[in-house]
C-alpha positions as CSV (number, residue, x, y, z in Angstrom):
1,X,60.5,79.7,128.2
2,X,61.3,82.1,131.4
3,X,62.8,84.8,130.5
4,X,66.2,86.0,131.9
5,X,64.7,89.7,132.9
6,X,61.4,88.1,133.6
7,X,60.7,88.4,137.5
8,X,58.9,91.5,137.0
9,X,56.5,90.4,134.8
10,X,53.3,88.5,135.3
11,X,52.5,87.5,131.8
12,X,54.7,85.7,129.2
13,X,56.0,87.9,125.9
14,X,53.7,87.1,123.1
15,X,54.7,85.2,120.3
16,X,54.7,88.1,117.9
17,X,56.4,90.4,120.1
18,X,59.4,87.5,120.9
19,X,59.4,87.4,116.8
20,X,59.1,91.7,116.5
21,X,61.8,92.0,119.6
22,X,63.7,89.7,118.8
23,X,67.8,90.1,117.0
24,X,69.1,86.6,117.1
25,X,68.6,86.1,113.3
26,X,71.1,88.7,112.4
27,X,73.0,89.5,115.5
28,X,74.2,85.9,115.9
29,X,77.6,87.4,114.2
30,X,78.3,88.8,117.2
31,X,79.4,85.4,118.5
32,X,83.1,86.0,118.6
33,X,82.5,89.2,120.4
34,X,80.4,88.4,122.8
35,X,82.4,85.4,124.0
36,X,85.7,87.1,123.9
37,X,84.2,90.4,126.0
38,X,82.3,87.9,128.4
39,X,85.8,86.3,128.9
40,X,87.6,89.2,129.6
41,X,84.8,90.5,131.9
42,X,84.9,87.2,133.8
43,X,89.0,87.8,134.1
44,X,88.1,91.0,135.2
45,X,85.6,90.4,137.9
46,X,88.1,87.6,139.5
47,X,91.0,90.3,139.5
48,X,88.8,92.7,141.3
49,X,87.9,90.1,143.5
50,X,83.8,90.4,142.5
51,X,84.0,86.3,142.0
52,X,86.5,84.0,142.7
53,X,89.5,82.9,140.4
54,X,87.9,79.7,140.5
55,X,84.2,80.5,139.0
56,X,86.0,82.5,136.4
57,X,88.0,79.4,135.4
58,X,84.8,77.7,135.4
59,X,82.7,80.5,133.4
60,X,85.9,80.7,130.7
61,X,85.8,76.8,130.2
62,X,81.9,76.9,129.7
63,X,82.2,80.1,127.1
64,X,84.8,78.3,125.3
65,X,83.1,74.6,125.1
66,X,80.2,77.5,123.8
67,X,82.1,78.9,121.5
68,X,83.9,75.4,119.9
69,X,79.7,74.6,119.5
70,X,78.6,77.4,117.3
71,X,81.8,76.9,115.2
72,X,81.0,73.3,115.1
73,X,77.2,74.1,114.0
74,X,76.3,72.5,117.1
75,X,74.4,75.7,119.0
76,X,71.0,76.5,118.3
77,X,69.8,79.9,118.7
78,X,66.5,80.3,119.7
79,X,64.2,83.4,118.9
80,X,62.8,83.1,122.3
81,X,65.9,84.1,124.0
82,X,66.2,87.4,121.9
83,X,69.6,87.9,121.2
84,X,73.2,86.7,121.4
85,X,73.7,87.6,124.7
86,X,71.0,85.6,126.4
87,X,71.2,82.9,123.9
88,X,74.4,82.5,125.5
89,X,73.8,83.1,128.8
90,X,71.0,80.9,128.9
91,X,73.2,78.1,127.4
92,X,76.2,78.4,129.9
93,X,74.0,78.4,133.1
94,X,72.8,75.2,131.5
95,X,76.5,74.2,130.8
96,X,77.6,75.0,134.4
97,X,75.1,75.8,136.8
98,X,74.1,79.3,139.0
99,X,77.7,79.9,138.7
100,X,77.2,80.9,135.2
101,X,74.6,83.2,136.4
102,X,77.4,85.9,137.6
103,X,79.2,86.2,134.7
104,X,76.3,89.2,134.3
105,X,77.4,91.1,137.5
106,X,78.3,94.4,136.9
107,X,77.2,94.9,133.0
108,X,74.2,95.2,131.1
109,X,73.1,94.7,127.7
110,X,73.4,97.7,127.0
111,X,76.8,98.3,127.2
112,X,77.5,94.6,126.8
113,X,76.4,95.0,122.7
114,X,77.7,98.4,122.4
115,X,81.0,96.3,123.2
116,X,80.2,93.3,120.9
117,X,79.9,96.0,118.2
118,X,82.9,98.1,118.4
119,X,85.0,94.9,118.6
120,X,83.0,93.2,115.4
121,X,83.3,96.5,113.7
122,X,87.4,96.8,114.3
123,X,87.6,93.5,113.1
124,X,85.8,94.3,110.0
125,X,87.2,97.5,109.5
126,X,90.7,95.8,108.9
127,X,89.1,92.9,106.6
128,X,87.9,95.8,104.7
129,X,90.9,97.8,104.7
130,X,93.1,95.0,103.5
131,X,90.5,94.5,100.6
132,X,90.7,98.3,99.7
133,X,94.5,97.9,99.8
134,X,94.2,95.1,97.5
135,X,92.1,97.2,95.3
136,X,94.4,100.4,95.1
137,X,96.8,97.5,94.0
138,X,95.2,96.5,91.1
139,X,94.6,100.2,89.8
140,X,98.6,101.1,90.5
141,X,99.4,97.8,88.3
142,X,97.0,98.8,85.7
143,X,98.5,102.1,85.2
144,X,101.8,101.1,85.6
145,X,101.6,98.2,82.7
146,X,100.3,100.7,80.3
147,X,102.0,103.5,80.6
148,X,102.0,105.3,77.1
149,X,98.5,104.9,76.3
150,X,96.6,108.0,75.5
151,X,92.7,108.3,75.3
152,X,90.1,111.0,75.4
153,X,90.0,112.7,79.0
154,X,86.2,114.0,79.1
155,X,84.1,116.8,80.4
156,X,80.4,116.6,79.6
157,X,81.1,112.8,78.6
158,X,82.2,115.1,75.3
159,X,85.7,114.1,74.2
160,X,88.0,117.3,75.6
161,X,91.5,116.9,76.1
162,X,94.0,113.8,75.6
163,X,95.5,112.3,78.6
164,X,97.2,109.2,79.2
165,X,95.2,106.4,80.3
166,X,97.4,105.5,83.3
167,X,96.6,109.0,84.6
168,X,92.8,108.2,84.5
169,X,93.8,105.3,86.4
170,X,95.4,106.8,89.0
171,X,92.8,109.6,89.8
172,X,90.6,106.6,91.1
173,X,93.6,105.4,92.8
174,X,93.8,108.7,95.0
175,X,90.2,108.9,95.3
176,X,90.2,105.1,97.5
177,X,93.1,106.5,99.3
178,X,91.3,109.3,100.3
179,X,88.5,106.6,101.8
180,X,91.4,104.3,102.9
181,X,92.2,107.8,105.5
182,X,89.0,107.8,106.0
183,X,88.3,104.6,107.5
184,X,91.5,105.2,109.4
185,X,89.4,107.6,111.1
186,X,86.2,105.6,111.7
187,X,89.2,102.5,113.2
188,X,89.9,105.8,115.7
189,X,86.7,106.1,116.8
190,X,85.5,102.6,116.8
191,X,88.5,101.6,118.9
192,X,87.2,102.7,122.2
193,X,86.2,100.3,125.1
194,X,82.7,100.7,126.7
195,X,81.5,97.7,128.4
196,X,81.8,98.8,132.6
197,X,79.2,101.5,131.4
198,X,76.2,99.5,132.5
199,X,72.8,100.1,131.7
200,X,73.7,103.8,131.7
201,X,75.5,105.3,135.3
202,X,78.1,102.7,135.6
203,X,77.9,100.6,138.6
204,X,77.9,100.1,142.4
205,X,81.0,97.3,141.8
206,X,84.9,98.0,141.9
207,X,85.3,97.5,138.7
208,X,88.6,98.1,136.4
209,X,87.5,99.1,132.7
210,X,90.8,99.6,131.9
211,X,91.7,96.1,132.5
212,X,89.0,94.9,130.0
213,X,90.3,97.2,127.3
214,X,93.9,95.8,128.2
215,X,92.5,92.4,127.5
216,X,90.5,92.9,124.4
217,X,93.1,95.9,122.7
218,X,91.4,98.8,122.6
219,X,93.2,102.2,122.7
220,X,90.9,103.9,124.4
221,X,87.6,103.6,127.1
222,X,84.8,105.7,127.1
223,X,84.7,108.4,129.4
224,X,81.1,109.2,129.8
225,X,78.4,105.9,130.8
226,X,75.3,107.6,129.3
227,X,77.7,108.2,125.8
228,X,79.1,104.5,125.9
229,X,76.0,103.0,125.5
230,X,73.7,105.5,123.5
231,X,76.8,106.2,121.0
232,X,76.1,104.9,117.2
233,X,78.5,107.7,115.7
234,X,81.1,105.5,114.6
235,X,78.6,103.4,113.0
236,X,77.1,105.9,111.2
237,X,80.6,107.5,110.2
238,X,81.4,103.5,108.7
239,X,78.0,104.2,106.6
240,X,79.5,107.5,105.3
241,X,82.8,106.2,104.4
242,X,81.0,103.4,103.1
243,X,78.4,105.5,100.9
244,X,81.7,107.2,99.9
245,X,83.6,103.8,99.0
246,X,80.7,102.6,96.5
247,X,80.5,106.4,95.0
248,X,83.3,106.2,93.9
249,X,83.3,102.7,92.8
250,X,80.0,103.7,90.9
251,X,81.4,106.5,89.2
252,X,84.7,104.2,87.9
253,X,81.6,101.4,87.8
254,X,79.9,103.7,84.9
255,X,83.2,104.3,82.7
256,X,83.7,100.7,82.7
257,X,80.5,99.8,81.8
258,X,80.6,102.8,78.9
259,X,84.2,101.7,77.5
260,X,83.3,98.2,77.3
261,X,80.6,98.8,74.8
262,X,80.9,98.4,71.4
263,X,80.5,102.5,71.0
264,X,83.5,103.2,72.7
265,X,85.4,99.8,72.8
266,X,88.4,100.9,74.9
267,X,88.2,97.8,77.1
268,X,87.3,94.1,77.1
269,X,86.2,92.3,80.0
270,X,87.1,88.8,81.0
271,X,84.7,86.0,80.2
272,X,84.7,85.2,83.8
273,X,83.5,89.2,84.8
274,X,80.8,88.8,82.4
275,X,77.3,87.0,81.8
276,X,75.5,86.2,78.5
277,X,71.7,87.1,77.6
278,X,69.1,84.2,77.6
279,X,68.2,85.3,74.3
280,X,70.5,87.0,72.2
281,X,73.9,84.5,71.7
282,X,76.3,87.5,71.4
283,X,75.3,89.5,74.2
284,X,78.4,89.7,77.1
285,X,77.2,92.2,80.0
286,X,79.2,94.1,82.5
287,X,77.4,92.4,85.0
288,X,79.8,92.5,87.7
289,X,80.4,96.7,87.8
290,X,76.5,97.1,87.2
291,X,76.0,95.5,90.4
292,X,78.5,97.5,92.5
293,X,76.9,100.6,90.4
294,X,73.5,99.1,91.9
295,X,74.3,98.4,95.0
296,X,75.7,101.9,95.6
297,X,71.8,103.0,96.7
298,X,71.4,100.3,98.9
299,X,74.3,101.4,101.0
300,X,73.3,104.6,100.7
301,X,70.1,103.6,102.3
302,X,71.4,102.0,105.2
303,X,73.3,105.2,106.4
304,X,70.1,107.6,105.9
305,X,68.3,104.8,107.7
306,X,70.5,105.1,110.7
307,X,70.8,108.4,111.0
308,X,67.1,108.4,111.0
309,X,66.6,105.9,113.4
310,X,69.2,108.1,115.8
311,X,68.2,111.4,115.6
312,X,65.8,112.0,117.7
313,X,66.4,109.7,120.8
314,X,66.8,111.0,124.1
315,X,70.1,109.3,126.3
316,X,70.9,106.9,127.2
317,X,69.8,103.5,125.4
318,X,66.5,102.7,123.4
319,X,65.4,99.4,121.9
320,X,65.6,101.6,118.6
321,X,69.3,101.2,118.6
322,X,68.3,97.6,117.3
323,X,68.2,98.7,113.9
324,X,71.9,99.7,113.7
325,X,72.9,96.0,113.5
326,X,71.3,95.1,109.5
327,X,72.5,98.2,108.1
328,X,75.9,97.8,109.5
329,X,76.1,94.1,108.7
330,X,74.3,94.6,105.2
331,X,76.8,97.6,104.3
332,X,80.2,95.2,105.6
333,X,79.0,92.5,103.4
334,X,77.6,94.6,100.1
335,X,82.1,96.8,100.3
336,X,83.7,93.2,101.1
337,X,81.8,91.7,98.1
338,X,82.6,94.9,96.0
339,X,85.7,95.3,96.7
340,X,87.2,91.9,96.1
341,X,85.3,91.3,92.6
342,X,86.2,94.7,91.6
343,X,90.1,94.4,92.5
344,X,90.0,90.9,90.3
345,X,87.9,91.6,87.5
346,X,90.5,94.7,87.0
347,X,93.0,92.7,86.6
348,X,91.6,90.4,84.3
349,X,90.2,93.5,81.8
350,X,92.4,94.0,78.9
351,X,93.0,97.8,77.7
352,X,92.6,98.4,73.7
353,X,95.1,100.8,73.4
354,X,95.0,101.7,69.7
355,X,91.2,102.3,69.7
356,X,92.2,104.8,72.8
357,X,94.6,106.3,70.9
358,X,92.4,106.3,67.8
359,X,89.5,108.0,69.2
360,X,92.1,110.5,71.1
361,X,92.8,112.1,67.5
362,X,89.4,112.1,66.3
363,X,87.3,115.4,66.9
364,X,89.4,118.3,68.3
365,X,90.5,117.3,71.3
366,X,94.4,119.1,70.8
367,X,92.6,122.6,70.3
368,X,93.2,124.1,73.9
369,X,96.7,123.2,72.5
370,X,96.5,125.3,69.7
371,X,95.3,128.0,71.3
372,X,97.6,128.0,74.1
373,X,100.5,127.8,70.8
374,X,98.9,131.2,70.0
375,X,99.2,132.6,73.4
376,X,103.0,131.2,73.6
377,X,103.0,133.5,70.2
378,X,101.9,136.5,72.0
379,X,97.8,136.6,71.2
380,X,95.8,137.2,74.4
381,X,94.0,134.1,75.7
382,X,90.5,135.0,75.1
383,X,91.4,136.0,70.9
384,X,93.2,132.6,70.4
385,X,90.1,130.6,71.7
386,X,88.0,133.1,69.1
387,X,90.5,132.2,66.0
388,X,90.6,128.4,67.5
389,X,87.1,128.5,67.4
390,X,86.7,129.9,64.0
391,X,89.2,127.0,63.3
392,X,87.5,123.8,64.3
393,X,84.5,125.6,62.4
394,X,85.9,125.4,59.3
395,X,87.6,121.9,60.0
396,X,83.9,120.4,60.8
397,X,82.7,121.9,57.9
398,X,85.1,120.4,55.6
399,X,85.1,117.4,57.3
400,X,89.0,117.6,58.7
401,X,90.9,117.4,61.8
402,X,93.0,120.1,63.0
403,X,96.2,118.2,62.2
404,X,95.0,117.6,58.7
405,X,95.3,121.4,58.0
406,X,97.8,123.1,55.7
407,X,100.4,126.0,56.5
408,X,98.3,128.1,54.4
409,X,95.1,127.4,55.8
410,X,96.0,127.8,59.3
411,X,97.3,131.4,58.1
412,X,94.0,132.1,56.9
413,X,93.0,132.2,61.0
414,X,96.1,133.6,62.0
415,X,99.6,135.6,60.9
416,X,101.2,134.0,64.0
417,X,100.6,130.6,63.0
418,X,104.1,128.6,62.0
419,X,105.2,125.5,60.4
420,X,105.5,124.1,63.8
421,X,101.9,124.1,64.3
422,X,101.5,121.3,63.4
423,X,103.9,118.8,65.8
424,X,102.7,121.4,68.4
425,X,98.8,119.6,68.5
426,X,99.8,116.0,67.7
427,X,98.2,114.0,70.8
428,X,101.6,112.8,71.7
429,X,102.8,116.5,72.0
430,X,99.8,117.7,74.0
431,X,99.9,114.6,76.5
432,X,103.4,115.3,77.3
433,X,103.2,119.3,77.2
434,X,100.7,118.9,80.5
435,X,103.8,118.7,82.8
436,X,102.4,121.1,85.6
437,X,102.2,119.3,89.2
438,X,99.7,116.7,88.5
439,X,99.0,116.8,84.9
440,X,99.2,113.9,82.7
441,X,102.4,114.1,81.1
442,X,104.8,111.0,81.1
443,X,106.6,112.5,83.8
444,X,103.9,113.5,86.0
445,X,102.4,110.3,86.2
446,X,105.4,108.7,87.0
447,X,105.7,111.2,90.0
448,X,102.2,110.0,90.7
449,X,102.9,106.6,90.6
450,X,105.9,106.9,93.1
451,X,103.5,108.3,95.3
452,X,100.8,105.9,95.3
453,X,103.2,103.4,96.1
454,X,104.4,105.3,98.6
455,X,101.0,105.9,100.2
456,X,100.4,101.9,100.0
457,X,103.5,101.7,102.1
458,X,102.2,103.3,104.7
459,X,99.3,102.1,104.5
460,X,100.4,98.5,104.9
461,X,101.9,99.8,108.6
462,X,98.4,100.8,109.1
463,X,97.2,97.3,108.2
464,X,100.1,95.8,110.6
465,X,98.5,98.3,113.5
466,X,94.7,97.1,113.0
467,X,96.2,93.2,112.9
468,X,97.8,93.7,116.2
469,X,94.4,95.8,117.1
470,X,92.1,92.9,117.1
471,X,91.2,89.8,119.7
């Protein structure tokens, strides 16, 4: 098959170098894109009078009778033709003749995918937000429908203090709002118009960029040609806030997969989040937040990947820029998935509060309590964690808790010890003594909850903005 690009050349491509050169088997998604940019470029080149109205009527009909085909599963791509671009080219020439031929005047490529790619990724980036949204969603209604549950909080994945369960929520609530502003920054930066670039100068044609990023929404159009088409930052900043998406998924991913084990038994998962063994009959496994843990690395991967593959090439395009499409595409596909199993499989877990509380009062977890009780009584800090110390020593070696003491044996410790010592480290009291900004008393976390849902709401404006944002 001649190639497009191929007046220069005297041989054909070989096969293996068509097959090693060639994107079509992944950057087929680009579809949409590339159809609505060539659209608006064939709009454009009418208005500036570079073709007539009429051949862009007729190179809009034959993109859209292209576009109804591949939605209809009746377009074959062929590796031949390389990529998405020329696949579609090739296929509109056919459609309507050398007039389809100047839908390429005054672009490249180059700046042609860079296009294809901010526009797939803006689209994306609001699918994924919305899913994120969705996710925050679930966590706000799980803390919100068990709001007097206390558990262990940890440090050292050693039981430390008691905190309420909804707070422990919530802290993974603020994390994915901290990504949510995040990827409000990568939408910023991925919402900028290059196509008019060319292969790298710009171009000899009166061209009006700012037209084209009327047309197809952007904010924004690249000021510098070389930058427009050699630019992969955004996608590499999607990878990070990606990598930092699934991090913190993993982390909530490992607690899960902790508290639904017969050890800790703070949660059960729904059948239908779960799988069974092939051998043993009473096996039910975490499977779904094993995966996202799991699949952390691999998005990981792609952003080292890609910055690899960008760091050291000169300006303005190479054919290394290739490899930004699999990782980009792999990563959307691994956070959609994650995201919208995760937000469900939330919602179906059911939260065992008694064996929360239960374990809460076991061990010592109230005795920062009972040494801040000593400091309210006038010892210095650092001699009520000694006598607290001495304390739990005696309690582990009698095999008691700290509320199990007697008046008299807490004055064996200390003189300043009272009767009320001992309402002073119940859980309950401890939870709701932690009533500094952000701590996990009943009130705080009700503060904390007003504000999530105050965050969503502005978030949802957000979502409203990347809607409107899109082709």
């Amino acid at each position: 098959m001649s190639k497009l690009w191929g007046g220069r050349f005297t041989k054909n491509t070989d096969v293996a170098v068509e097959e090693f050169t060639s994107s079509i088997s992944f950057d087929w998604r680009l579809y949409r894109e590339d159809i609505a940019g060539s659209i608006a470029h064939a709009r454009m080149l009418a208005k500036c009078g570079i073709i007539t109205a009429d051949e862009a009527d007729q190179i809009i009909a034959g993109l859209k009778s292209i576009l109804a085909d591949i939605e209809a599963g009746n377009f074959s791509f062929e590796t031949a033709l390389e990529d998405i671009h020329m696949n579609i080219e090739r296929r509109l020439i056919e459609r309507i003749g050398p007039v389809g031929g100047k839908l390429h005047t005054a672009r490249s490529r180059n700046d042609q995918v860079a296009l294809d790619t901010h526009m797939y990724l803006k689209r994306e980036i609001a699918a994924i937000a919305r899913l994120l949204w969705d996710l925050e969603a679930a966590l706000v209604e799980t803390a919100a429908n068990h709001p007097d549950v206390i558990m262990p909080g940890y440090t050292h994945l050693q039981r430390a203090q008691p905190i309420l369960f909804a707070h422990h929520m919530l802290a993974y609530f603020f994390m994915l709002a901290r990504d949510f502003s995040r990827l409000q920054g990568v939408w910023e930066r991925t919402d900028l118009m290059p196509l008019g670039a060319g292969a790298l100068a710009g171009t000899t044609f009166p061209i009006d960029r700012f037209y084209v990023a009327e047309q197809l929404k952007f904010a924004k159009v690249y000021d510098n040609s070389l930058d427009a088409v050699s630019d992969r930052d955004y996608i590499i900043e999607f990878l990070a806030f990606a990598s930092l998406l699934m991090l913190h998924l993993s982390r909530l991913s490992e607690e899960i997969i902790l508290w639904s084990t017969a050890e800790f038994a703070f949660i059960e998962l729904d059948d239908a989040h779960c799988t069974g063994s092939s051998i043993m009959p009473q096996k039910k496994n975490p499977d779904v937040a094993e995966l996202v843990r799991g699949k952390t690395g691999r998005v990981y991967g792609h952003l080292m990947a890609l910055l690899t593959v960008v760091k050291g090439l000169p300006l303005a395009y190479n054919k290394d820029l290739q490899e930004d499409k699999e990782a980009l595409f792999d990563t959307i596909d691994t956070v959609k998935f994650s995201l919208r199993v995760y937000a469900t499989m939330l919602r179906g877990m059911r939260v065992l509060g008694e064996r929360m509380s239960e374990a809460a009062r076991q061990d010592y977890a109230n005795a920062t309590d009972m040494a801040d009780y000593l400091v309210k009584k006038g010892l210095p800090f650092r001699q009520a964690h000694e006598v607290v110390g001495r304390c739990v020593r005696y309690c582990l070696d009698a095999g008691k808790r700290l509320t199990d003491l007697s008046l008299a044996e807490f004055k064996q410790f200390s003189p300043l010890f009272e009767a009320d010592i001992i309402d002073a480290i119940q859980i309950e009291t401890c939870v709701a003594a932690r009533n500094s900004y952000g701590g996990t008393s009943s009130t705080q976390v009700k503060h904390q909850l007003q504000t999530a849902k105050e965050v969503m709401a502005k978030q949802q404006a957000v979502l409203d903005l990347y809607t409107k944002g899109n082709v």
